[in-house]
C-alpha atoms as an extended CHARMM CRD file, in Angstrom:
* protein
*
        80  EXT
         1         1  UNK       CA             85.8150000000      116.2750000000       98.3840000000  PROA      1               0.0000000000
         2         2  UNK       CA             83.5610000000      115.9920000000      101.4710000000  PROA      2               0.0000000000
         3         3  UNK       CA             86.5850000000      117.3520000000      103.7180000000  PROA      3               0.0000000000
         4         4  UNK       CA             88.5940000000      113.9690000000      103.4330000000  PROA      4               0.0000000000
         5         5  UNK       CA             92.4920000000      114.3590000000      101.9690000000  PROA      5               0.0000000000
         6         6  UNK       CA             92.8220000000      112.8640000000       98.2300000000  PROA      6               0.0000000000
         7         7  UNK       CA             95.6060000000      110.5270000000       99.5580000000  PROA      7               0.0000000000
         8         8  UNK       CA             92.6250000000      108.7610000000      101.9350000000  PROA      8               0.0000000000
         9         9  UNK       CA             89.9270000000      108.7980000000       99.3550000000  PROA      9               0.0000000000
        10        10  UNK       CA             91.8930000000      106.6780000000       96.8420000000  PROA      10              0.0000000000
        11        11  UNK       CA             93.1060000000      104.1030000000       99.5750000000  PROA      11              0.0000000000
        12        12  UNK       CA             89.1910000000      103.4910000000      100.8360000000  PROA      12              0.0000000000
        13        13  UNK       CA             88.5270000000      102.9660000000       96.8770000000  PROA      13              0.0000000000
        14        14  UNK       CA             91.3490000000      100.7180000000       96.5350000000  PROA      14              0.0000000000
        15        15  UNK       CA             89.7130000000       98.8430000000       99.8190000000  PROA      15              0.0000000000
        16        16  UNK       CA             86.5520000000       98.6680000000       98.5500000000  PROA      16              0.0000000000
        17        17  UNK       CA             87.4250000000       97.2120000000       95.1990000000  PROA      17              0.0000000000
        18        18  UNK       CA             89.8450000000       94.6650000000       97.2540000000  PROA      18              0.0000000000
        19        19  UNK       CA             86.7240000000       93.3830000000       99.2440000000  PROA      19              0.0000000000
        20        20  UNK       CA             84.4140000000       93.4240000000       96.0660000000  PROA      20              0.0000000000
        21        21  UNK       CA             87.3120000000       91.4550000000       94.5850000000  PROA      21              0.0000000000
        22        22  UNK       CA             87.5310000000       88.8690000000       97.3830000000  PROA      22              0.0000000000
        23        23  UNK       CA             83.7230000000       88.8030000000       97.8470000000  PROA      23              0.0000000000
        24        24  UNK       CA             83.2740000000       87.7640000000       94.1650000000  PROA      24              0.0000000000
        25        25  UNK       CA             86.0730000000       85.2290000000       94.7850000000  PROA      25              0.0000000000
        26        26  UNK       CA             84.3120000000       83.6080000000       97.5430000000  PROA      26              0.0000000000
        27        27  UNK       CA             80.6540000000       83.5720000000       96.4360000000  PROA      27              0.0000000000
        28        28  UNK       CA             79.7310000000       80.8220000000       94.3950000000  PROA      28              0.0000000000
        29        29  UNK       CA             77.9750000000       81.0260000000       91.1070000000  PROA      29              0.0000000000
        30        30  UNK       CA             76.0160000000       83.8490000000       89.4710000000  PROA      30              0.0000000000
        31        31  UNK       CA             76.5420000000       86.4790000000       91.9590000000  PROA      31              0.0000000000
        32        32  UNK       CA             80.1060000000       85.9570000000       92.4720000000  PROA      32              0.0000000000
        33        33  UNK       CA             80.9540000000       86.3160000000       88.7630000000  PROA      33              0.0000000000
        34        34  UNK       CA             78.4070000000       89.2160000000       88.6400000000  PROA      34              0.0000000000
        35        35  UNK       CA             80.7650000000       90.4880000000       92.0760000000  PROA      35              0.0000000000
        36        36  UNK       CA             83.5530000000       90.0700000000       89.9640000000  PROA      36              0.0000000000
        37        37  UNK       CA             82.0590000000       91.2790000000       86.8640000000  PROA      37              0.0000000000
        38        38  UNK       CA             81.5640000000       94.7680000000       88.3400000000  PROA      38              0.0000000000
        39        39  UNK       CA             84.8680000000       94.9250000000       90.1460000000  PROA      39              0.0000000000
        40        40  UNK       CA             86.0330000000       94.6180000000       86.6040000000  PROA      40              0.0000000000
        41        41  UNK       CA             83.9450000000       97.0930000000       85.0990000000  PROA      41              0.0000000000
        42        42  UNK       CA             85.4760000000       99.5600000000       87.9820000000  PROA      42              0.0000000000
        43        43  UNK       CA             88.9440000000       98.3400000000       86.9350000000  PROA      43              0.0000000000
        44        44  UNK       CA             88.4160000000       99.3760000000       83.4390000000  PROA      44              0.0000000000
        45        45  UNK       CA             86.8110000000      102.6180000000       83.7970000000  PROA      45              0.0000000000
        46        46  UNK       CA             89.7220000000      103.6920000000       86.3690000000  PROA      46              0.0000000000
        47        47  UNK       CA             92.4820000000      102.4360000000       83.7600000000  PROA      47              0.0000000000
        48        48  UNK       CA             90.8060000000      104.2540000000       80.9340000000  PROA      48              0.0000000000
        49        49  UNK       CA             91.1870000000      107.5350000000       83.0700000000  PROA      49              0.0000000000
        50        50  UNK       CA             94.8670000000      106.9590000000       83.9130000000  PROA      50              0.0000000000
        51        51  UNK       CA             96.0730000000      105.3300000000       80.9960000000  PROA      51              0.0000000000
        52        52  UNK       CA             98.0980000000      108.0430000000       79.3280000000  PROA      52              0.0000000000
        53        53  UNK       CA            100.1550000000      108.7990000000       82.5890000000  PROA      53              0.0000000000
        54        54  UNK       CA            100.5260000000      105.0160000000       83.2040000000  PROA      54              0.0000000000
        55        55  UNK       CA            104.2450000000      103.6450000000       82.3070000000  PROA      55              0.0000000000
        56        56  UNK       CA            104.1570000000      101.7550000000       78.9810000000  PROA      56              0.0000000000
        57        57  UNK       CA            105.9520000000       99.0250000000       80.3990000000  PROA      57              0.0000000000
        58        58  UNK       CA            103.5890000000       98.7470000000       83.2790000000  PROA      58              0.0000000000
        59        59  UNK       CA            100.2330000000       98.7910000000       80.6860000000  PROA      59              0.0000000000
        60        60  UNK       CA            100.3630000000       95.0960000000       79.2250000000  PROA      60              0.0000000000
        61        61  UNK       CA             99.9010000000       94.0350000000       83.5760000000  PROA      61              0.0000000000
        62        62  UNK       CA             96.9560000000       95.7810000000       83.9880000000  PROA      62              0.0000000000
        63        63  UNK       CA             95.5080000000       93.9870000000       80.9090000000  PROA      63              0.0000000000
        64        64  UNK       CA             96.0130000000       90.8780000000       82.0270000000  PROA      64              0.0000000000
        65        65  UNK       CA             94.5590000000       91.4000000000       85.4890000000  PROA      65              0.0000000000
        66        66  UNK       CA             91.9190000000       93.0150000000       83.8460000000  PROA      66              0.0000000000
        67        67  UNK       CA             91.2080000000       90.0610000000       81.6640000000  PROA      67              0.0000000000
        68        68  UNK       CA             91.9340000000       87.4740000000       84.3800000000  PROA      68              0.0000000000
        69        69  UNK       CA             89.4840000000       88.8260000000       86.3710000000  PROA      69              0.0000000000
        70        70  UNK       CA             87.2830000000       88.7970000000       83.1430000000  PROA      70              0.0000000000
        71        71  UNK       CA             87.8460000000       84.9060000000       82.8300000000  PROA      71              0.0000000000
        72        72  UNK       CA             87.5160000000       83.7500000000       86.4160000000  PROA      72              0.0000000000
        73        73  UNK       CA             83.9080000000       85.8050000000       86.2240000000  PROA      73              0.0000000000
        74        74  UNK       CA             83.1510000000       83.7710000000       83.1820000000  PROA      74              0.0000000000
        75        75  UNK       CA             83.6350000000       80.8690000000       84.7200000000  PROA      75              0.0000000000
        76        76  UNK       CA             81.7230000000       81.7700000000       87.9200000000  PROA      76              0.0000000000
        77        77  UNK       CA             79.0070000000       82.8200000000       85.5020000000  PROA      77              0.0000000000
        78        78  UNK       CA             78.8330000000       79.3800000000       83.1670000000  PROA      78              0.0000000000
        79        79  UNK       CA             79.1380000000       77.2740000000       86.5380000000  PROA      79              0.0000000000
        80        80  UNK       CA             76.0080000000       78.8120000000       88.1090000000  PROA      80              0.0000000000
């Protein structure tokens, strides 16, 4: 896509989720959970796409982080 190896595209995604990760981390209140909220919607809809070829040890991880994340932006969102 757009000339740029596969192998490059998916680390500048994983960056940019990392920094929308750490931005909703360090913003306080509504718009850090809604930060986080969104990183977690990404996390989901890229999980859902490679769950089949994802080991079955290795799934019950990426629910927690996924729900972690879910928590710590409920927080963020209840605090205000």
């Amino acid at each position: 896509m757009f000339g740029v190896p596969r192998r490059l595209l998916i680390v500048l995604l994983a960056l940019a989720i990392g920094g929308l990760f750490a931005a909703g981390l360090f913003v306080h209140g509504r718009l850090g959970g809604g930060l986080l909220l969104v990183t977690d919607a990404i996390l989901i809809t890229l999980t859902q796409t490679v769950w089949h070829g994802v080991n079955p040890r290795r799934r019950p991880i990426r629910v927690v982080i996924i729900a972690v994340i879910a928590a710590i932006a409920v927080v963020k969102l209840v605090q205000g």
